[in-house]
NULOSE-66319 format. One line per 4 residues: number of its first residue (from 0); their letters; for each residue x, y, z of C-alpha. Coordinates in Angstrom, 2 decimals. Example, Ala and Ser with C-alpha at 12.3 -4.5 7.8 and 13.67 -1.06 7.14 Angstrom:
<rs>
0	AS	12.30/-4.50/7.80 ~ 13.67/-1.06/7.14 $
</rs>
This chain:
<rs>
0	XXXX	0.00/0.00/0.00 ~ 1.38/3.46/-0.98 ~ 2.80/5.39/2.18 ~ 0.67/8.74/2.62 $
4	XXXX	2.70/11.59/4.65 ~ 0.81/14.18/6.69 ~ 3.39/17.49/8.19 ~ 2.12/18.36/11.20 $
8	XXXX	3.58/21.79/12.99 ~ 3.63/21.84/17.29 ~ 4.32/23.90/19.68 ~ 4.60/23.55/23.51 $
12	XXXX	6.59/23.93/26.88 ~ 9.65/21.06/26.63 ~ 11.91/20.25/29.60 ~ 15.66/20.62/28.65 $
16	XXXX	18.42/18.49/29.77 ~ 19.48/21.80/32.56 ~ 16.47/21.57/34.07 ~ 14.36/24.79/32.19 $
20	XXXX	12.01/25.11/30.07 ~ 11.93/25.92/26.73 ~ 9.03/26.59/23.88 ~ 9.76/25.07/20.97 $
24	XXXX	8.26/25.04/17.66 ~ 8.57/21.53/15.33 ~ 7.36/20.11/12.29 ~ 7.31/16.56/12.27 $
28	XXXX	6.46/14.00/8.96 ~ 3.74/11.29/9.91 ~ 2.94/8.02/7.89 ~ -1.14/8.31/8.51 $
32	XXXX	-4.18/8.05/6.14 ~ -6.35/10.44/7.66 ~ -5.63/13.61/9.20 ~ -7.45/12.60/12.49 $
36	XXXX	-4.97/9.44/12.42 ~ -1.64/11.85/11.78 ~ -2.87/13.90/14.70 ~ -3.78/10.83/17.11 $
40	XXXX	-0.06/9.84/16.18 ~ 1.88/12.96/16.65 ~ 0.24/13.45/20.02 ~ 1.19/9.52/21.07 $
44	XXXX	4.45/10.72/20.16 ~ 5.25/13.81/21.41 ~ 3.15/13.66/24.40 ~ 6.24/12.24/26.73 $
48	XXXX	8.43/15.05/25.47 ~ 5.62/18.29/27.09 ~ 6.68/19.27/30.49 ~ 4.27/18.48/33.00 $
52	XXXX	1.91/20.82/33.68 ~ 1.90/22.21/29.92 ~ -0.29/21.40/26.58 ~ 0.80/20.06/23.28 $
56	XXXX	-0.38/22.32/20.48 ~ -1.05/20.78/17.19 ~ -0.68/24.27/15.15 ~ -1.52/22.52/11.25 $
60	XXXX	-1.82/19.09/9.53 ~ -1.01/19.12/5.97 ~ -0.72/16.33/3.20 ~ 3.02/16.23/2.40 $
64	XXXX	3.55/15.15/-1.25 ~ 6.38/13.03/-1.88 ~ 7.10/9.87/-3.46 ~ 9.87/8.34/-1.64 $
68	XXXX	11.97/9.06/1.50 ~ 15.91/8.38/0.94 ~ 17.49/8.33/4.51 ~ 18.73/4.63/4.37 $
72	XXXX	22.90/5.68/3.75 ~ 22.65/8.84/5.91 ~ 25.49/9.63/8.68 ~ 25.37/11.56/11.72 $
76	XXXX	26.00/14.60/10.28 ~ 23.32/14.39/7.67 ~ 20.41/16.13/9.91 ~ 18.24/17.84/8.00 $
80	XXXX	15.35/17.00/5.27 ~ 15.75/18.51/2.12 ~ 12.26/17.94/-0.57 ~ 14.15/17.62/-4.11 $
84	XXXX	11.89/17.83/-6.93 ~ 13.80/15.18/-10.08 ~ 12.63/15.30/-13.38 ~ 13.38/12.35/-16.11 $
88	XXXX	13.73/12.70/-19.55 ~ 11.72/10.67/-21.59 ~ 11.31/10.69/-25.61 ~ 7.74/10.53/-27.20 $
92	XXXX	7.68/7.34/-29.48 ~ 5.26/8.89/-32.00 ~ 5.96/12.86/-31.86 ~ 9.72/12.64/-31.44 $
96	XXXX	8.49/15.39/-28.12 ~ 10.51/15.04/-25.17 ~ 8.78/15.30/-21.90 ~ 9.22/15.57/-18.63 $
100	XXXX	8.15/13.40/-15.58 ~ 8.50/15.28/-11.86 ~ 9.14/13.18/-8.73 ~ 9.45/14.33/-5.13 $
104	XXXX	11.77/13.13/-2.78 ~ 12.59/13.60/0.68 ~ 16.12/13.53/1.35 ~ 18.28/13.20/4.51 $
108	XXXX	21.24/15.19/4.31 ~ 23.82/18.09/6.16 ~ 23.63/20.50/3.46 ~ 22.30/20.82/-0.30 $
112	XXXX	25.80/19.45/-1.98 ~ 25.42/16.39/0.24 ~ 21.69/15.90/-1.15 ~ 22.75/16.42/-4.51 $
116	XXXX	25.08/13.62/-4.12 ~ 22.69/11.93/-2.25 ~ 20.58/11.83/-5.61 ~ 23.29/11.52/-8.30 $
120	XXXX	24.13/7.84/-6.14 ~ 20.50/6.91/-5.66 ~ 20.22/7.45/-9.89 ~ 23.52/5.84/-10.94 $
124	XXXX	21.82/2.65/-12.18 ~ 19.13/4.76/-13.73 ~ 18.19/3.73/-17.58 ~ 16.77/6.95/-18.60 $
128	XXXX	17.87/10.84/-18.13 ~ 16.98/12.75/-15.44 ~ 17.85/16.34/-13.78 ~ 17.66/17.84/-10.49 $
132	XXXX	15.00/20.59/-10.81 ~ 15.29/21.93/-7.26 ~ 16.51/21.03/-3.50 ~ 14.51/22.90/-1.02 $
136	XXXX	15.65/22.12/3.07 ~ 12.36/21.81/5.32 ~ 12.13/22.26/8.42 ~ 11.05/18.95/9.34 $
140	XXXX	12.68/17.47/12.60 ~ 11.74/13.69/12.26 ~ 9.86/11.38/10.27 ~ 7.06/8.78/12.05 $
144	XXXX	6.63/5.94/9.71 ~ 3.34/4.02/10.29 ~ 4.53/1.00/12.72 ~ 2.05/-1.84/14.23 $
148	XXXX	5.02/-3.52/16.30 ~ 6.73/0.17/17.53 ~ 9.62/1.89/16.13 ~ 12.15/-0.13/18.15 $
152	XXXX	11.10/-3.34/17.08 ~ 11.36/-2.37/13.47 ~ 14.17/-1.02/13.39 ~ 16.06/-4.24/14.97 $
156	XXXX	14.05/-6.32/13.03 ~ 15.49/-4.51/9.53 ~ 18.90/-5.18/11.39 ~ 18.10/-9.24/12.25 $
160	XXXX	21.78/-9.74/10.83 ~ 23.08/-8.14/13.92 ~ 22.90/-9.17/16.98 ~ 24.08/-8.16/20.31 $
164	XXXX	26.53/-9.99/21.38 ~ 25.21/-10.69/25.27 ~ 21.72/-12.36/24.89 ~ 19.03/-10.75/27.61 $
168	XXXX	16.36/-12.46/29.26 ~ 13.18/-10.72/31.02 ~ 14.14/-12.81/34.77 ~ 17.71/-11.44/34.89 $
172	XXXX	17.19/-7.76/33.12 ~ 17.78/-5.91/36.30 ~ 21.04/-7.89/37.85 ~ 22.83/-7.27/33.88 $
176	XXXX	21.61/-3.81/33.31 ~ 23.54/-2.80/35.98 ~ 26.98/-4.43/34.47 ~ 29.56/-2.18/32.61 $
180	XXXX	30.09/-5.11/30.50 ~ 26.95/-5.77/29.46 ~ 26.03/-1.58/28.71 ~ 29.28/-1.47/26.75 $
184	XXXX	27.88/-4.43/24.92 ~ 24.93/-2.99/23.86 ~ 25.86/0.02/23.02 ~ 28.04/-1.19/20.35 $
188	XXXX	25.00/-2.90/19.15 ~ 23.24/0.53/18.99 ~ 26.13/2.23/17.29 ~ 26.35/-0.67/14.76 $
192	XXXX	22.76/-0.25/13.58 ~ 22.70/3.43/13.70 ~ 26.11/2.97/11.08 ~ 24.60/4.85/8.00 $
196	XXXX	21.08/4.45/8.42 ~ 19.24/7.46/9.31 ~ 16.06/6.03/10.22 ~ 17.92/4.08/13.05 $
200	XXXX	20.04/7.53/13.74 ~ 16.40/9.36/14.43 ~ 15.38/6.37/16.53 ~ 17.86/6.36/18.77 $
204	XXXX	17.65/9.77/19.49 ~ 14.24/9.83/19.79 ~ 15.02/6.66/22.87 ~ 17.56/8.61/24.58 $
208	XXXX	15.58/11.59/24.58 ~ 12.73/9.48/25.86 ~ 14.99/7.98/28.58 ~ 15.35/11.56/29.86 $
212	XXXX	12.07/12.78/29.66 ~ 10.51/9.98/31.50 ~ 13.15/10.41/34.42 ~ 11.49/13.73/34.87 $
216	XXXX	13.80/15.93/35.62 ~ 16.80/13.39/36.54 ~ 18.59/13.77/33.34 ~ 22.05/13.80/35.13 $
220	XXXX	20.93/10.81/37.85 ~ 22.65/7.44/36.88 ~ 20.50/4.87/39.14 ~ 17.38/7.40/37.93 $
224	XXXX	18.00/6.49/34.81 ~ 18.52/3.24/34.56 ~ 15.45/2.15/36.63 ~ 13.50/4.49/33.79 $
228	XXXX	15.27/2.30/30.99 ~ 14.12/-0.94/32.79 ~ 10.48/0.27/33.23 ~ 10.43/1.38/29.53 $
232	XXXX	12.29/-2.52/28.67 ~ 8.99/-4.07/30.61 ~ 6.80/-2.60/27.78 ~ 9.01/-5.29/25.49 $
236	XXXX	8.30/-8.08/27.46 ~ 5.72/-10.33/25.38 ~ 7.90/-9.17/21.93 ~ 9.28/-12.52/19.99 $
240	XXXX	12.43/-10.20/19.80 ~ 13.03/-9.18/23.62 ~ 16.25/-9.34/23.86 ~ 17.50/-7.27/21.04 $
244	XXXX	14.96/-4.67/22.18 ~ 15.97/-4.96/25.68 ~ 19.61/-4.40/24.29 ~ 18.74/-1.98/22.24 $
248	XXXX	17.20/0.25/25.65 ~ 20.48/-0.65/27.01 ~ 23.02/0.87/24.47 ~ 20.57/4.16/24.36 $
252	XXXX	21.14/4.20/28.01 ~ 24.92/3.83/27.74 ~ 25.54/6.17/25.27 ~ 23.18/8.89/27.18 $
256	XXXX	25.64/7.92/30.40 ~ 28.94/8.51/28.28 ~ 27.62/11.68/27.48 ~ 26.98/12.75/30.66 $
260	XXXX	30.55/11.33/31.44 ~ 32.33/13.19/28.40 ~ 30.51/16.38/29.04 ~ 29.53/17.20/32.85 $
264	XXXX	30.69/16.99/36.55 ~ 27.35/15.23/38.78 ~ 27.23/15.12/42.45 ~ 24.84/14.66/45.22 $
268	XXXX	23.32/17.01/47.16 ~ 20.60/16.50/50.05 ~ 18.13/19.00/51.15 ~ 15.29/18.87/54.12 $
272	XXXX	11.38/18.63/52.76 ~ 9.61/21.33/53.75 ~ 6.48/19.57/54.33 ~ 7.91/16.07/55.52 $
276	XXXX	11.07/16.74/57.20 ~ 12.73/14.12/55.09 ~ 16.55/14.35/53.96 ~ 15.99/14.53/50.12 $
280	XXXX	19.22/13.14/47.56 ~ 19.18/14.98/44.38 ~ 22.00/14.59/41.72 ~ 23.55/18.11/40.35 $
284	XXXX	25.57/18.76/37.33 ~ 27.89/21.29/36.07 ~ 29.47/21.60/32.45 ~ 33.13/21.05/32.27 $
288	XXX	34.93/23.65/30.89 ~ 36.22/22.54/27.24 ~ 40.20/23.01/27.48 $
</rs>
């Protein structure tokens, strides 16, 4: 069945990784059939992102017209969605006329050259003759494609010819999510899925972020996190492919901890509650200086 894309623009209150909060504006690219669907969707989404407290604002829904999405080769650096309108040549057999026949693309790339090289690879095996007739960047921030198993189970599934190399089981989650070994592990399985393949790039961000977001406000709290991860894992547990899921959490988690690692100072601080007297443990964080 052909794919129909629906670009709905938000707006609302989001919690950033320093504790504030921040309106944003985003446009986001859903796989629906019906506008009520795209906006049932984009709400799913985006609803764990919306500080608490706040609304989600679904500013438009629009049909998107494209015919195909080319993200499949793209890198870390390519983040941005460029719509490139191709034409190819083709010769009338009876009037000797030549027309033209306009397709729209959607194209993951870092800047215009790369999508233009983007496109001059994805026609090199092309029979006929064809031109670029424009590259336009949106400002689309992700792309939802239309998933009855979730996004995380797809996206391992495409990769079934990797595989983490520790296998996970649902009885013993909580004793290995807690080994370095194991995190290291899976994180290498992340990384090794995410390797040119910008759907799994957009994925994975999207889990890390979600990691954070559900820890409300713990971004920077290791044990806060990780309890999070395993509470998100439990949602995996009657998938045929557990395991790969569960290590797929796992390696989000890791790389969100080497982050935190690479980039800040944490501590623990303890304050009194006002209204139960009870030492509180909070986890603080400071950006390291870059040398």
């Amino acid at each position: 069945m052909m794919q129909s894309w629906f670009q709905c623009r938000t707006h609302y209150s989001k919690s950033m990784e320093n504790g504030k909060e921040r309106k944003v504006n985003e446009v986001y690219l859903v796989d629906a059939i019906l506008w009520g669907e795209a906006e049932e969707r984009i709400i799913k989404e985006l609803t764990p992102f919306v500080r608490e407290g706040s609304t989600l604002y679904i500013d438009d829904i629009a049909r998107f017209s494209i015919d195909s999405i080319i993200e499949k080769d793209a890198t870390e650096a390519d983040d941005r969605y460029y719509k490139v309108v191709q034409a190819f040549v083709v010769i009338d057999e009876d009037s000797g006329d030549e027309k033209r026949n306009n397709y729209k693309y959607l194209v993951r790339a870092s800047d215009t050259d790369r999508a233009q090289r983007i496109m001059e690879d994805f026609n090199k095996d092309s029979m006929g003759d064809w031109i670029i007739v424009s590259i336009q960047e949106t400002p689309i921030m992700d792309v939802y494609y239309y998933s009855s198993d979730g996004a995380i189970a797809d996206i391992v599934n495409a990769h079934s010819d990797i595989s983490p190399s520790c296998y996970l089981y649902e009885k013993t989650i909580k004793k290995e999510a807690v080994k370095e070994k194991v995190l290291i592990e899976c994180k290498k399985y992340v990384e090794d899925i995410c390797r040119n393949d910008g759907k799994a790039i957009n994925i994975r961000k999207r889990t890390t972020a979600l990691i954070e977001a559900v820890a409300m406000g713990s971004c920077f709290d290791i044990d806060k996190l990780r309890d999070t991860t395993l509470e998100l894992i439990k949602g995996a547990g009657n998938s045929e492919n557990y395991s790969n899921i569960a290590a797929w959490y796992l390696g989000c988690l890791s790389l969100r901890l080497d982050y935190i690692d690479e980039n800040y100072t944490t501590w623990k601080e303890s304050y009194i509650d006002a209204d139960t007297g009870e030492q509180v443990w909070v986890t603080r964080a400071e950006k390291k200086q870059v040398e």
